[in-house]
GUSE-951803 format. One record per residue (C-alpha): residue number from 1; residue in three letters; x, y, z. Coordinates in Angstrom, 3 decimals. Each point is the difference from the previous one (the first is absolute). Example, Ala and Ser with C-alpha at 12.3 -4.5 7.8 and 13.67 -1.06 7.14 Angstrom:
2
{node 1,'Ala',{12.300,-4.500,7.800}} {node 2,'Ser',{1.370,3.440,-0.660}} 
! end
This chain:
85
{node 1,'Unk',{-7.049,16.941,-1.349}} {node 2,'Unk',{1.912,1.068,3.304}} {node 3,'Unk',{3.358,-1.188,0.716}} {node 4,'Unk',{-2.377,-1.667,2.777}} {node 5,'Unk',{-1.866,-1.317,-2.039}} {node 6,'Unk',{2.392,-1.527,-2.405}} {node 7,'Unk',{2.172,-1.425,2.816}} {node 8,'Unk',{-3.140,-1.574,1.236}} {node 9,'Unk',{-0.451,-1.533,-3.428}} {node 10,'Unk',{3.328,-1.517,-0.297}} {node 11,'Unk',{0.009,-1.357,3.570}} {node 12,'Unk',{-3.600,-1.844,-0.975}} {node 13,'Unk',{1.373,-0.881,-3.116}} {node 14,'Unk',{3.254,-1.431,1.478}} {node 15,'Unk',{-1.726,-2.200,3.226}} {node 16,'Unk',{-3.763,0.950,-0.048}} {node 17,'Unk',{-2.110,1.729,2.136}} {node 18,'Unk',{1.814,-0.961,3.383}} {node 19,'Unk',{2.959,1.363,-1.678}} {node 20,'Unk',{2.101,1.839,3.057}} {node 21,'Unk',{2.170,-2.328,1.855}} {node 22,'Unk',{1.409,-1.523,-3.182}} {node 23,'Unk',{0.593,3.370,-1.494}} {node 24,'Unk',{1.777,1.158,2.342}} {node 25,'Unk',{2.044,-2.985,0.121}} {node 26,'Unk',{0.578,0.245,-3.755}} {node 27,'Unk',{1.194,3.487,0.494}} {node 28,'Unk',{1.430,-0.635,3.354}} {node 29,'Unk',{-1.613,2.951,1.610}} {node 30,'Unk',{-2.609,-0.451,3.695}} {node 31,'Unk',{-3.362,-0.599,-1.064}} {node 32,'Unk',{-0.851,3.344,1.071}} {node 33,'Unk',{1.570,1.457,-2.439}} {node 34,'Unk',{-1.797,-1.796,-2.433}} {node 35,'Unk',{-2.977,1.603,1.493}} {node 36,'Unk',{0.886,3.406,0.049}} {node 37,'Unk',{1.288,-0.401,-3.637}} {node 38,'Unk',{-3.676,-1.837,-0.742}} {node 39,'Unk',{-2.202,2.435,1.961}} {node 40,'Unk',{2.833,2.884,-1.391}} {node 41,'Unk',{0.559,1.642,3.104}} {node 42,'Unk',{3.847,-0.351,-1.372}} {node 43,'Unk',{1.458,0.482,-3.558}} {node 44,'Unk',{1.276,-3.301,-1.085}} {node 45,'Unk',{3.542,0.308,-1.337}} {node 46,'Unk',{1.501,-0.833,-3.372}} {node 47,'Unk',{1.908,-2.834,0.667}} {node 48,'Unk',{-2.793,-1.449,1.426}} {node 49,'Unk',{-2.067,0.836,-2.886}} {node 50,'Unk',{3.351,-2.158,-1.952}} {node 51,'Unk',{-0.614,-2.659,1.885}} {node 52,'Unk',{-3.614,-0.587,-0.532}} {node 53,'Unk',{0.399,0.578,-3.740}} {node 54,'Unk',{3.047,-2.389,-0.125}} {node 55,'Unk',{-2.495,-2.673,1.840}} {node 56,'Unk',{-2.776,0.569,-2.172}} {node 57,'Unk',{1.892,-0.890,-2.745}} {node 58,'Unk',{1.906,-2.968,1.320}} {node 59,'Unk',{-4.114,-1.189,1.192}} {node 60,'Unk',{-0.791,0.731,-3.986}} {node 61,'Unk',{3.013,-1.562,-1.468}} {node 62,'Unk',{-1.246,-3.501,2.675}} {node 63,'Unk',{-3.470,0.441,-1.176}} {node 64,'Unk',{0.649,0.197,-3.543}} {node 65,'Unk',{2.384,-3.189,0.050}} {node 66,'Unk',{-2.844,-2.301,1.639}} {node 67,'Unk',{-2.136,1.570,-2.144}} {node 68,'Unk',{1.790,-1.476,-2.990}} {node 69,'Unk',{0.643,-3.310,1.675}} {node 70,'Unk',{-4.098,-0.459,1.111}} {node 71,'Unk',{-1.000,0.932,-3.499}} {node 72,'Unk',{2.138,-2.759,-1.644}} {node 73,'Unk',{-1.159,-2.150,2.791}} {node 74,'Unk',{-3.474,0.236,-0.917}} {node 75,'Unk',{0.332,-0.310,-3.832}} {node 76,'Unk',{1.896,-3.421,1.092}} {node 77,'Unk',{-2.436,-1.035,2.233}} {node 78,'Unk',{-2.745,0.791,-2.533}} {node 79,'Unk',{1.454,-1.836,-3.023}} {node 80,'Unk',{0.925,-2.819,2.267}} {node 81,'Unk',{-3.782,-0.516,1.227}} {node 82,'Unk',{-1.492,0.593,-3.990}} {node 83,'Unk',{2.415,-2.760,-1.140}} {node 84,'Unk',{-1.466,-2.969,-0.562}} {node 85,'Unk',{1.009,-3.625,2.342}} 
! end
């Protein structure tokens, strides 16, 4: 995968395919930059790279918490309905 490639990944990853404007704004950078970077025309630096990894995680971390919470949500829900009256 090119560093293109990859920071294309993360940015769909991040905010989906119309991912530009709100990556730069994460990164607080012109959306053109964001293109160069995505079409690599420029080399994207390494504390940008940080920053991407450091919101990936914080998005995981997020996910994984309302994972938890919809999962015992559900098994409450379901013995609630299978209980009788």
């Amino acid at each position: 995968m090119t560093p293109a490639e990859l920071f294309d990944g993360t940015g769909r990853a991040l905010f989906g395919d119309v991912y530009v404007a709100p990556m730069a704004a994460l990164l607080n950078v012109e959306k053109n930059t964001v293109g160069e970077w995505r079409d690599g025309k420029s080399t994207v630096p390494l504390g940008v790279w940080r920053s991407i990894a450091l919101e990936l995680v914080n998005r995981c971390g997020a996910i994984e918490t309302v994972t938890v919470a919809l999962a015992q949500h559900l098994k409450a829900e379901m013995e609630r309905r299978a209980t009788p009256g």
